[in-house]
C-alpha positions as CSV (number, residue, x, y, z in Angstrom):
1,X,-134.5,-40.5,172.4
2,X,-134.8,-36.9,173.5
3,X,-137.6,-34.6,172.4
4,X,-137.2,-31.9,169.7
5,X,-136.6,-28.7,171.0
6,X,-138.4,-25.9,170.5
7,X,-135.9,-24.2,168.4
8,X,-135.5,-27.9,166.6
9,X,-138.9,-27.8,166.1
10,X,-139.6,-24.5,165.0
11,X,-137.0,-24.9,162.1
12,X,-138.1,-28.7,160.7
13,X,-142.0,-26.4,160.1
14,X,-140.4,-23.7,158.5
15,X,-138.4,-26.9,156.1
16,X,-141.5,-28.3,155.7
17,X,-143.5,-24.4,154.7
18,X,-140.4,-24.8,151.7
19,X,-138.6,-22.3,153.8
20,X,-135.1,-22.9,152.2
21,X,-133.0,-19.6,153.5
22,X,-133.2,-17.8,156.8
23,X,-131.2,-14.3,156.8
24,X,-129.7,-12.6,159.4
25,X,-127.1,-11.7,161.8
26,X,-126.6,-14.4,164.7
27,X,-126.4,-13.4,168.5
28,X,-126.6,-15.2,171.6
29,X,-130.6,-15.1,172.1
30,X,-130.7,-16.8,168.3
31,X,-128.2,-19.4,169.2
32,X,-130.4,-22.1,169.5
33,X,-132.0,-21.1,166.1
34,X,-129.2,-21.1,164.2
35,X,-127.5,-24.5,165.8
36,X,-130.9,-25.9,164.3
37,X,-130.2,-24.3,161.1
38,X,-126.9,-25.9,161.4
39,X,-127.8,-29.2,162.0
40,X,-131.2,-29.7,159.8
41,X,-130.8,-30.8,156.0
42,X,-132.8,-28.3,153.5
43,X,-132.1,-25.3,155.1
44,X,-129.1,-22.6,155.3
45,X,-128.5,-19.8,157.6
46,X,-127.3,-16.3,155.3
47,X,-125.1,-14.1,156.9
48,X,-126.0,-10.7,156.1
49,X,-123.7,-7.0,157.8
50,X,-126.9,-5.5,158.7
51,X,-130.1,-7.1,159.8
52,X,-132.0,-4.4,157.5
53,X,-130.4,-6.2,154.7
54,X,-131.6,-9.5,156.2
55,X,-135.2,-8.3,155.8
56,X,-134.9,-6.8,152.4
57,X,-132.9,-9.8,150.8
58,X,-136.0,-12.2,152.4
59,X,-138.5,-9.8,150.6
60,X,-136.9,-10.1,147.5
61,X,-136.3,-13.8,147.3
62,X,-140.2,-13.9,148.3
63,X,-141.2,-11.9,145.4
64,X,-138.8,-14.0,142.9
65,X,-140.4,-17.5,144.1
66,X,-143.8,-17.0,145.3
67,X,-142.5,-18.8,148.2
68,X,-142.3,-18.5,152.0
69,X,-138.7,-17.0,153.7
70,X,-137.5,-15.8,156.5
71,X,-135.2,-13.7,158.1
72,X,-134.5,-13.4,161.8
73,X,-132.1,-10.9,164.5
74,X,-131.0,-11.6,168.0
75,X,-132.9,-9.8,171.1
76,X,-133.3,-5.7,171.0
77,X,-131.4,-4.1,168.5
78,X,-131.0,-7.0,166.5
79,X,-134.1,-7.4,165.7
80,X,-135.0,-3.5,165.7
81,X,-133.1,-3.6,162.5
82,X,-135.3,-5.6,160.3
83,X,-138.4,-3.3,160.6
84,X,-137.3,-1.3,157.7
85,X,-136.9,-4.4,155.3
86,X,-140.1,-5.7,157.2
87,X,-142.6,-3.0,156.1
88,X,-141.0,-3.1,152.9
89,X,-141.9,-6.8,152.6
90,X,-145.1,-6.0,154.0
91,X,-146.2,-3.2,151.6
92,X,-145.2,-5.6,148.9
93,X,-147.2,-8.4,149.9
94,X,-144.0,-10.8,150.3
95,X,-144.5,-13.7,152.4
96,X,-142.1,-13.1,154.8
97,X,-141.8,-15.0,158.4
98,X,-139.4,-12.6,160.9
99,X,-137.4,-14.3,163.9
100,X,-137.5,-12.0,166.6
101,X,-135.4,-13.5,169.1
102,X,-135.9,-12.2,172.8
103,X,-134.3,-11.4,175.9
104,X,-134.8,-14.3,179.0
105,X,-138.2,-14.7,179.8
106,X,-138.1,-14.5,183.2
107,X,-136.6,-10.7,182.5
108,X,-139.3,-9.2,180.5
109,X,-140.5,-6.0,181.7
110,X,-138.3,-5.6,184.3
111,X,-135.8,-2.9,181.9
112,X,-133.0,-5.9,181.1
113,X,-130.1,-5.0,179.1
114,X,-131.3,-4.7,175.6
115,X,-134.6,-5.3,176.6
116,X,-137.4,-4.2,174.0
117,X,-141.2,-5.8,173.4
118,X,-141.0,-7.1,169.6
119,X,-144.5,-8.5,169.4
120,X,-145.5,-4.8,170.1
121,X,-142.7,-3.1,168.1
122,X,-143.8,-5.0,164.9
123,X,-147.4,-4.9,164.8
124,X,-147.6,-2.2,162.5
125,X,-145.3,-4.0,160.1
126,X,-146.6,-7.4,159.9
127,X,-150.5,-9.2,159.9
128,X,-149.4,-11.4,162.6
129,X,-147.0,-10.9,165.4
130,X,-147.0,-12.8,168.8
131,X,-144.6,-13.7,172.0
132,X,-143.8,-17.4,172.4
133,X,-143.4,-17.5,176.0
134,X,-144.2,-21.3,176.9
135,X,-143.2,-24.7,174.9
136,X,-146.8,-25.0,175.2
137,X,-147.6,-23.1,172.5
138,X,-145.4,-24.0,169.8
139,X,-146.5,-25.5,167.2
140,X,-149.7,-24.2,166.9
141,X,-148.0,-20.0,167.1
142,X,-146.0,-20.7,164.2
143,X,-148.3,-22.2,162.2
144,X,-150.2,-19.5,162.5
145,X,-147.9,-17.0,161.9
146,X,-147.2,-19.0,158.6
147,X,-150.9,-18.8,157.7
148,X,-151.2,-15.3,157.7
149,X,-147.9,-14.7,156.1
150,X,-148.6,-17.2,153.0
151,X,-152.7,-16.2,153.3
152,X,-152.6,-12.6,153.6
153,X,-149.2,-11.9,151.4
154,X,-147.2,-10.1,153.7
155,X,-145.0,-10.2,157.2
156,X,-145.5,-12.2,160.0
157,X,-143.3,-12.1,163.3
158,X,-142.8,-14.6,165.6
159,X,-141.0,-13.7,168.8
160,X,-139.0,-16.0,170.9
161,X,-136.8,-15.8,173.9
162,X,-133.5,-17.9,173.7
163,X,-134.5,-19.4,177.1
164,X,-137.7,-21.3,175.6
165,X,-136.0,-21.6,172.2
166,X,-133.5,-24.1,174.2
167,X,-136.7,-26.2,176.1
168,X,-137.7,-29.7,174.7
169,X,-141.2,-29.3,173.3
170,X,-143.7,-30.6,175.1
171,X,-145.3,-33.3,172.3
172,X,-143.3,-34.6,169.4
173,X,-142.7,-32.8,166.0
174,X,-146.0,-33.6,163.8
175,X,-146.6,-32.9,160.0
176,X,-149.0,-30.2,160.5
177,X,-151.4,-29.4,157.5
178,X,-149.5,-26.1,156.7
179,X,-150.9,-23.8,153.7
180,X,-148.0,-22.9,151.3
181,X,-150.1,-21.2,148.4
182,X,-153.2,-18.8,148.4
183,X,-155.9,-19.2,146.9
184,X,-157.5,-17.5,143.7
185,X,-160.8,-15.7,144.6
186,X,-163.4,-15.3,141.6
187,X,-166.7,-13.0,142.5
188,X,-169.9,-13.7,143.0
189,X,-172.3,-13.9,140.0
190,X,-174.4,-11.5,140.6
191,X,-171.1,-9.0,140.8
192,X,-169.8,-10.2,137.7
193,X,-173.1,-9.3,135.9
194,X,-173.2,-6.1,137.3
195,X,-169.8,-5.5,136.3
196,X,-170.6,-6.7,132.5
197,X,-173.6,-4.5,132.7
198,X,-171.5,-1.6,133.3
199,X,-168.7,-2.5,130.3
200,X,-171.7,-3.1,127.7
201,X,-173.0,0.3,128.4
202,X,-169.7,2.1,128.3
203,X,-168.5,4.0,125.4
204,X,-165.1,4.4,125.9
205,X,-163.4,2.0,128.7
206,X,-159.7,2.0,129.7
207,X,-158.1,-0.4,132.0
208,X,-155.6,0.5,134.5
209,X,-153.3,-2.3,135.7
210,X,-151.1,-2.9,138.8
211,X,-149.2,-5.7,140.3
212,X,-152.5,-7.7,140.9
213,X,-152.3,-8.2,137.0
214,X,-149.4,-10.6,137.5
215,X,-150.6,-14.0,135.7
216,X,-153.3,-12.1,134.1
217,X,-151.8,-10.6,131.1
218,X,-153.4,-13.1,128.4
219,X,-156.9,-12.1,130.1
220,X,-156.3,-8.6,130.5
221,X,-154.9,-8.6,126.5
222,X,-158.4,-10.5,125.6
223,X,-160.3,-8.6,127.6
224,X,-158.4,-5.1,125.8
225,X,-159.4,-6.6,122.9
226,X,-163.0,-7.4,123.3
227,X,-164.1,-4.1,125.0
228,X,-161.8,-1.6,122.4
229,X,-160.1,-0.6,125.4
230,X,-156.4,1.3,126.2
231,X,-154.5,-0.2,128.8
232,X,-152.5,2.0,131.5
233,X,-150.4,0.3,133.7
234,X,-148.8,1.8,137.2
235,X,-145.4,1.3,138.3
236,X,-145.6,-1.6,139.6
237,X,-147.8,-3.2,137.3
238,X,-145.2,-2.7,134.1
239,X,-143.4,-6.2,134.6
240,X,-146.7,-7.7,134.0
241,X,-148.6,-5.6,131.7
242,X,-146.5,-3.4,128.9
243,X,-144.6,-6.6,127.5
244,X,-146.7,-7.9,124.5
245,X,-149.6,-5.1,124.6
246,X,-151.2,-3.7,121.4
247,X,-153.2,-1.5,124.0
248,X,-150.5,0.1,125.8
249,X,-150.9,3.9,126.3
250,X,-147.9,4.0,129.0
251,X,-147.8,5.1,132.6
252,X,-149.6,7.4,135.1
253,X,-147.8,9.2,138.5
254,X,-145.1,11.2,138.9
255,X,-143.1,8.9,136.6
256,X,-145.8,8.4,133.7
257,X,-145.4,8.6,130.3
258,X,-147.2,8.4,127.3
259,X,-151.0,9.0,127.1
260,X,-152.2,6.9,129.8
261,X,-153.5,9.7,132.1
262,X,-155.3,11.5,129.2
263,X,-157.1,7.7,128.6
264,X,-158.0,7.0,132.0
265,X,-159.3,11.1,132.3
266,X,-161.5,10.8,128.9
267,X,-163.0,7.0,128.9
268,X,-166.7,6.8,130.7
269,X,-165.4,3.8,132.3
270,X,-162.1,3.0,134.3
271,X,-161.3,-0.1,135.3
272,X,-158.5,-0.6,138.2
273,X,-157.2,-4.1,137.9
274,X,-155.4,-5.3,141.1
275,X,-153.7,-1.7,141.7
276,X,-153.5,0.3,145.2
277,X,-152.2,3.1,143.4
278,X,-151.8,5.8,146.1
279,X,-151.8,9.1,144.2
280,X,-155.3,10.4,143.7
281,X,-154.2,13.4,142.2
282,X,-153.8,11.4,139.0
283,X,-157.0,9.2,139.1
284,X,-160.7,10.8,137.5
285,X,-163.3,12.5,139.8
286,X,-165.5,12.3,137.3
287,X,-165.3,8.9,135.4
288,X,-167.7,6.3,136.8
289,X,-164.8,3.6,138.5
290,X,-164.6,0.0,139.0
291,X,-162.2,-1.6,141.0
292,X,-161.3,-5.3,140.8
293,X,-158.8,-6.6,143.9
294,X,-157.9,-9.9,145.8
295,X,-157.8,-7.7,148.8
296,X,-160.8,-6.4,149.9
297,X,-159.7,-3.7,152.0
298,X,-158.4,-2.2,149.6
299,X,-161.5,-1.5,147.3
300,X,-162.6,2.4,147.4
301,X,-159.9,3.4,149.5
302,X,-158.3,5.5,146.6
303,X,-161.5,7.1,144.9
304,X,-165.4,6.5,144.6
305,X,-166.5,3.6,143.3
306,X,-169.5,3.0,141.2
307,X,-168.5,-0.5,141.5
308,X,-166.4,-2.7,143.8
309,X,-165.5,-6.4,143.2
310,X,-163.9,-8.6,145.4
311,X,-162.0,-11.2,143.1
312,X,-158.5,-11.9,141.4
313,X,-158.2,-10.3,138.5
314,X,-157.4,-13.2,136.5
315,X,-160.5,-15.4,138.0
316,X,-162.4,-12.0,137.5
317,X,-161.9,-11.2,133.9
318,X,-162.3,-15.1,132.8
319,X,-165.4,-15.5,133.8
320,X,-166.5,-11.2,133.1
321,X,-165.0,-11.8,129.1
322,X,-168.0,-14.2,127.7
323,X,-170.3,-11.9,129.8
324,X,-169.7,-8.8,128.0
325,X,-170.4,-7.7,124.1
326,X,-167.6,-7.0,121.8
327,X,-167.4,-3.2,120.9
328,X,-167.5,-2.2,117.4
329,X,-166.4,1.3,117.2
330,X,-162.3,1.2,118.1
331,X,-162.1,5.4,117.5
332,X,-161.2,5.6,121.2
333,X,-158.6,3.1,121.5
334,X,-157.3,4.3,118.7
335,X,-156.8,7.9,119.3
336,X,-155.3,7.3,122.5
337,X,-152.6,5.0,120.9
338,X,-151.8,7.6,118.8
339,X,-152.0,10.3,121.6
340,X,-149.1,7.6,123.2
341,X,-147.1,7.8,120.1
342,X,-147.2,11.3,119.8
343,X,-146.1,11.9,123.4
344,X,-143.4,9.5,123.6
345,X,-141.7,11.0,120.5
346,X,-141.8,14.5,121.5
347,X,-139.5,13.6,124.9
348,X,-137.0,11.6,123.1
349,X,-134.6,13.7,121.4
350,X,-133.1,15.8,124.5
351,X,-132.6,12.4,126.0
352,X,-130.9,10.8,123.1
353,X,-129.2,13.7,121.1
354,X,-125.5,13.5,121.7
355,X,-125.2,11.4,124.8
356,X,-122.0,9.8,123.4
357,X,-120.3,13.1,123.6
358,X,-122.1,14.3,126.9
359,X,-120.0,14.4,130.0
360,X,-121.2,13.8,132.4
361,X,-122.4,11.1,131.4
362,X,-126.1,11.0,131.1
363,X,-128.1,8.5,133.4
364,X,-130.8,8.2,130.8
365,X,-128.1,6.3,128.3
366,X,-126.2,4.1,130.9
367,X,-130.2,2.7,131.7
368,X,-130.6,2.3,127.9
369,X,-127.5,0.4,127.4
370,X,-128.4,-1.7,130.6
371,X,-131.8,-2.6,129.2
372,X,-130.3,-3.6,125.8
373,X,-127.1,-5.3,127.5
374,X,-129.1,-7.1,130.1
375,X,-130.3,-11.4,130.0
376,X,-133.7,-12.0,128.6
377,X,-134.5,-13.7,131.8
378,X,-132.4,-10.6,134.1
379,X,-133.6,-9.5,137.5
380,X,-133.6,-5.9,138.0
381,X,-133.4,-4.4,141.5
382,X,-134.1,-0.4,141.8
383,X,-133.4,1.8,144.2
384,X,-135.8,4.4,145.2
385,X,-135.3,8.2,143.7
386,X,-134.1,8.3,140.5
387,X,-133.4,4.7,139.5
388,X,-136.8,4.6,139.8
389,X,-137.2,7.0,137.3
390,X,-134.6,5.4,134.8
391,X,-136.1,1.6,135.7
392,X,-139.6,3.0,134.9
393,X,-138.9,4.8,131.0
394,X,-136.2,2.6,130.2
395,X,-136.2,-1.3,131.3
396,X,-138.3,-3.6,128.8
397,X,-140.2,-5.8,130.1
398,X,-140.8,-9.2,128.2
399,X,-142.6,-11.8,130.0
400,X,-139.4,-13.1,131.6
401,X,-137.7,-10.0,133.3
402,X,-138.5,-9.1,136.8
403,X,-138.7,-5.6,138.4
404,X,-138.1,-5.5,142.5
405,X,-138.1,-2.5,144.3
406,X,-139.2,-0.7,147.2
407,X,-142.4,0.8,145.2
408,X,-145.0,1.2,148.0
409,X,-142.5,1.9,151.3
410,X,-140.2,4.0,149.2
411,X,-136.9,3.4,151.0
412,X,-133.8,4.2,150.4
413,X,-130.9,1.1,150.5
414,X,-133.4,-1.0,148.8
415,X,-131.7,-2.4,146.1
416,X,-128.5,-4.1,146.9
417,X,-130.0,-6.2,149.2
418,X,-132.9,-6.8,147.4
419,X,-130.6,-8.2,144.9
420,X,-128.9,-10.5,147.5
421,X,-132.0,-12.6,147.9
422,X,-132.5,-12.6,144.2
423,X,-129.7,-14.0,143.6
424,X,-129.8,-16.4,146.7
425,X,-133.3,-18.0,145.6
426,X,-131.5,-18.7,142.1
427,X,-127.8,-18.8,141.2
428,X,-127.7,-19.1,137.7
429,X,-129.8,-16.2,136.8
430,X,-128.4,-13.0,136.3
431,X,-129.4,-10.3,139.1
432,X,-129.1,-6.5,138.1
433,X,-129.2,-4.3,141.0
434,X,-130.0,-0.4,139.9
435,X,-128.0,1.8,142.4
436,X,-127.9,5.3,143.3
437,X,-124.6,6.2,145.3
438,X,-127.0,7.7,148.0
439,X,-128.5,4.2,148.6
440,X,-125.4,2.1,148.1
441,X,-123.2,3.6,150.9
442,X,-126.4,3.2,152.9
443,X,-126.0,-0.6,153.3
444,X,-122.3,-0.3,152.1
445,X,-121.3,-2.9,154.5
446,X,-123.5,-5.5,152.8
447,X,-121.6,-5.7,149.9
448,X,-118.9,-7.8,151.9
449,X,-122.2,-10.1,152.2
450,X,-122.5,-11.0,148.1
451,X,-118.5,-11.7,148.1
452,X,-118.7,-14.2,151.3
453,X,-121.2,-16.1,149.2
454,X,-119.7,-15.7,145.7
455,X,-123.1,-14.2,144.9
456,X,-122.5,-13.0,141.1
457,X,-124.6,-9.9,141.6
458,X,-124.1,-7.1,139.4
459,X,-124.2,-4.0,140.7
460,X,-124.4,-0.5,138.4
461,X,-124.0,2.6,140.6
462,X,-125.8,5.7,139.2
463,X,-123.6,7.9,140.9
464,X,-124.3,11.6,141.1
465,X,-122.9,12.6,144.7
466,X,-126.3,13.7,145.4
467,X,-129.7,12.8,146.5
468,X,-131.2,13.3,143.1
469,X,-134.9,13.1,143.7
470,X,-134.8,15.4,147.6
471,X,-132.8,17.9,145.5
472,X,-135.6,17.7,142.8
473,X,-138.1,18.2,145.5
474,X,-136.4,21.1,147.2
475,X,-136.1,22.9,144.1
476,X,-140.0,22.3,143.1
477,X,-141.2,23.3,146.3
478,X,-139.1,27.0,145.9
479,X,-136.7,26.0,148.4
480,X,-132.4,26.0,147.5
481,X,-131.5,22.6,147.6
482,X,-129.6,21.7,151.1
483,X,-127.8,18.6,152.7
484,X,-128.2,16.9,149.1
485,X,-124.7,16.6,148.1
486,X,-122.1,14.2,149.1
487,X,-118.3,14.3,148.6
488,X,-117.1,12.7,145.4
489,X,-116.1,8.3,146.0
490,X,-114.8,6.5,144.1
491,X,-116.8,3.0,144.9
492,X,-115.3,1.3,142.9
493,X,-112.1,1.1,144.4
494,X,-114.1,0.3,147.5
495,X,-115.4,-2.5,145.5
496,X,-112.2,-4.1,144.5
497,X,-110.9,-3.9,148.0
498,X,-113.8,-5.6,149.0
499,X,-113.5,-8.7,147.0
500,X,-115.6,-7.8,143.9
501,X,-114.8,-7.2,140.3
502,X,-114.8,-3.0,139.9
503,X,-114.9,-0.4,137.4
504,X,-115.5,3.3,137.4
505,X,-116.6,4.8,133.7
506,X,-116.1,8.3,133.4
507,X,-117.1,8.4,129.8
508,X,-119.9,7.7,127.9
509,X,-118.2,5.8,125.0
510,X,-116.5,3.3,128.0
511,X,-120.7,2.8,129.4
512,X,-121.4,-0.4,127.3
513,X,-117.5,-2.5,127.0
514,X,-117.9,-2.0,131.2
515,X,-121.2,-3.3,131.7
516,X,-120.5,-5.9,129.3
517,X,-117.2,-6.7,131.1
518,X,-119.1,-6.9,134.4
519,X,-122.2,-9.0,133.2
520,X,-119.5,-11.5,131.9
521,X,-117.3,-11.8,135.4
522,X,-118.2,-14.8,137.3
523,X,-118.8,-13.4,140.8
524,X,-120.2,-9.8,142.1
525,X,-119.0,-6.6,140.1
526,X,-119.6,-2.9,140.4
527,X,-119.8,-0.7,137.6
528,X,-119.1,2.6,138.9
529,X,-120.8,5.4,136.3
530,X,-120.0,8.9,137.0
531,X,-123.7,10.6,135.7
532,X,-125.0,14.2,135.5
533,X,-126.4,15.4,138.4
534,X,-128.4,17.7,136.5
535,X,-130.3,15.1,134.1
536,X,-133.5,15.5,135.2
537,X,-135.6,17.9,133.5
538,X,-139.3,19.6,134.4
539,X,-142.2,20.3,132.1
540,X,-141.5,24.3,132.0
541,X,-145.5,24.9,133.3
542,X,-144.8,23.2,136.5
543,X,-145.3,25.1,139.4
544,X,-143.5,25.0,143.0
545,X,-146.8,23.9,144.4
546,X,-147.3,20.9,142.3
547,X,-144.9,18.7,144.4
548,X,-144.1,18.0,147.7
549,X,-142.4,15.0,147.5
550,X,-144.4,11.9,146.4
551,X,-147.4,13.5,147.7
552,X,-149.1,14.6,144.3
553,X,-151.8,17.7,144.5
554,X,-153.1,18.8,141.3
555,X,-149.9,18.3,138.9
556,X,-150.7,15.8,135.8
557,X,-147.6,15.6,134.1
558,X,-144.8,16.5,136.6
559,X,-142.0,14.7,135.4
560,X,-140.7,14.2,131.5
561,X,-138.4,12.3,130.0
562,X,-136.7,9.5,127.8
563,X,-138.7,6.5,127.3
564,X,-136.0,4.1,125.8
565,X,-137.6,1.4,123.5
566,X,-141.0,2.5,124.2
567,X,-141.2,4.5,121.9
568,X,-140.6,1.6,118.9
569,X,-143.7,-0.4,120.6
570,X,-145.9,2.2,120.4
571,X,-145.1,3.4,116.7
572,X,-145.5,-0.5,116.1
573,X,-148.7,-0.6,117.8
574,X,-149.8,2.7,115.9
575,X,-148.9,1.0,112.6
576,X,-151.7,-1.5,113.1
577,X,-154.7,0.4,113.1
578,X,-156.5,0.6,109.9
579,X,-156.1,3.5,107.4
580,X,-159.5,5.4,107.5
């Protein structure tokens, strides 16, 4: 019987890392991976238009499962194309394994046709990326490579020349003792009662929550509880956090809300729970800080700490909540819960008043209608810019919903394809993707890709003919908005060309019988919404310093706006405090 070869191989270890999809676009250095593909049971090759796609739809379904996938492009430009999709993946901490096929090994360096060094390309992108040049070293390279990937939560590339992809391995295919899941990490005693010490001699604590939170929102509610304490959440810590929470006081960034930067500016303590929130402008100078994170580089990196703490936040605050006192005095929770109220019903009503009779339409109430129409159980994917905005203030979270989007990269095109993998990892669940027109004729070609594979995403285009958030930018920064506009499309009658179920709304009072329409059609639909280019409005005491981009200086409240259902949560939470 002939030996496995190395592309035979190298596909039965990603089948037995649970690897069930591998994305892509196929060329003649990936042949021999995707024969393999062909030929081996649990596993299915997804042709994608654009390799970027490839990578985003991989990073998606690795957010949604918690599981291993892959994506893969042929030699050179191929595989030049996933990098986008890969440092997406990578800032998101989606275990994501990249094929990078290669040109002939006997032709490296010597300036082949379409000749390029992907285990130097991707280094920056990834925690592990290596050349297999020699049978020799499979399997041991890409069980590596799957270690970091699944350890570290993040990228790692493989490289491989078609040439050694088609050689028989050298020893026969083993089950190797591959690690599919990481670890949670709980501190070190003496950390945890330092940490207590701190809380039982705080005053006023607030928490601040990011995507490290996830699994952790029954401790982090006890915890709340315990210590009298007002819980801020960042972007990408909403999923996780605001669903269920007595304690919420909203958002901090550019895209906060509520009172949450006033409570993490006026406790003596602030906790950040698993958060790498990049704007400093927003977090204290002078509030003592602890940080709580899996990742230990990460600790300090954003302010001063008075304390670090290398643990998982759930491990962390288990073991920190029998350690610390209960508070008695809840004045400071409770004045920040009704600072929340207070703020979230004074933007409200020039986001509400009269939007069935506003043309165009306005973005805020076709993101209301999609929260309220939406499954229980939906997957939202956002596109960067302005559906970020709209996703933040107006998408509820429950416990079951899911928020994807390029938060930390910040690319454009992010959405549709994120979708795509959604969707992949499961059928049956209904996959929301959040476009702006900007990002959507981006990766155009990709929506061919959902109606090859009868892939029932729902697409609703937010479409403006503009970049919304560069012109937003431009104008803050004093400058006349320039090479922002695009010509007005109607996408979709692209859409039904393409194969998918399409409808443009033009009016506000046809917003909800369309989406319904489309979230009822058995296979991929487009809901094209003509909105306001103008919706967005500014705080009138900003100043054209306070912005450059998503760089924050010393703005605290830079953008304002509608807050959807938010607002009901809070005046319920506000309802519970005692009458004094």
């Amino acid at each position: 019987m002939a030996r496995q070869t190395v592309a035979e191989q190298f596909i039965a270890i990603l089948v037995q890392a649970g690897v069930e999809r591998v994305y892509g676009v196929v060329g003649d250095s990936l042949n021999p991976i995707t024969d393999a593909i062909r030929r081996t049971d649990g596993i299915e090759w997804v042709q994608v238009r654009h390799e970027e796609a490839a990578a985003f739809a991989a990073c998606a379904e690795a957010q949604i499962t918690g599981k291993l996938t892959a994506c893969a492009g042929s030699c050179g430009p191929g595989n030049l194309h996933l990098i986008n999709g890969l440092y997406d993946a990578q800032r998101s901490m989606a275990p994501v394994l990249a094929i990078a096929a290669q040109i002939p090994s006997s032709e490296i360096g010597t300036g082949y046709f379409q000749e390029t060094h992907p285990d130097r390309l991707f280094t920056e992108c990834s925690h592990y990326c290596e050349l297999i040049a020699h049978p020799s070293q499979m399997p041991r390279v890409l069980q590596t490579a799957i270690q970091h990937a699944v350890g570290e939560g993040g990228v790692a590339v493989v490289a491989l020349p078609g040439d050694v992809a088609e050689q028989p391995t050298p020893t026969k295919g083993a089950e190797l003792a591959l690690v599919t899941r990481r670890p949670a990490i709980r501190p070190a005693d003496e950390e945890l009662d330092a940490l207590a010490g701190r809380v039982d001699a705080a005053r006023r604590v607030t928490l601040f929550c990011g995507s490290g939170t996830a699994g952790a929102h029954a401790e982090v509610m006890e915890f709340a509880r315990r210590v009298k304490a007002p819980v801020a959440h960042a972007l990408r810590g909403k999923e996780w956090i605001q669903y269920d929470n007595p304690f919420d006081v909203g958002m901090t960034g550019l895209l906060g809300y509520g009172a949450a930067y006033e409570a993490m500016h006026e406790a003596d303590l602030l906790l950040l729970l698993g958060t790498d929130f990049p704007y400093n402008a927003f977090l204290p100078d002078d509030v003592r800080i602890v940080q709580v994170d899996v990742r230990p580089e990460r600790l300090g990196r954003r302010s001063k700490l008075d304390l670090a703490v290398w643990g998982d936040v759930r491990e962390t605050l288990r073991a920190l909540i029998p350690r610390v006192a209960e508070k008695a005095d809840p004045s400071f929770l409770h004045g920040m819960l009704r600072k929340h109220a207070e703020a979230l019903g004074s933007v409200v009503d020039a986001y509400t008043r009269d939007v069935q009779d506003h043309m165009p339409i306005h973005p805020e109430y076709v993101a209301s209608v999609i929260d309220e129409e939406a499954a229980e159980d939906a997957v939202f994917t956002v596109d960067t810019g302005m559906c970020n905005v709209w996703a933040a203030r107006y998408l509820t979270p429950n416990g079951r919903r899911r928020v994807i989007g390029s938060f930390t990269h910040g690319s454009m095109a992010n959405a549709m394809p994120h979708a795509l993998g959604a969707q992949c990892a499961d059928r049956g669940r209904q996959v929301v993707s959040l476009s702006g027109d900007g990002g959507l004729s981006m990766l155009l070609g990709d929506l061919l890709s959902l109606v090859q594979h009868d892939l029932p995403v729902k697409i609703v285009l937010f479409d403006n003919s503009a970049l919304g958030m560069v012109d937003l930018e431009m104008m803050v920064a004093g400058l006349r908005p320039h090479g922002t506009t695009y010509q007005h499309t109607d996408y979709a009658a692209i859409a039904r060309a393409a194969g998918l179920f399409g409808v443009r709304v033009e009016r506000p009072g046809d917003v909800r019988g369309a989406l319904r329409e489309a979230f009822a059609h058995p296979g991929p639909a487009l809901v094209d919404v003509v909105t306001d280019p103008a919706a967005l409005s500014l705080p009138p005491k900003i100043t054209a310093d306070q912005l450059t981009g998503f760089a924050l200086s010393a703005s605290k409240l830079v953008l304002n706006g509608g807050v959807g259902r938010m607002l009901h949560m809070a005046r319920s939470n506000l309802r519970n405090i005692p009458r004094p």
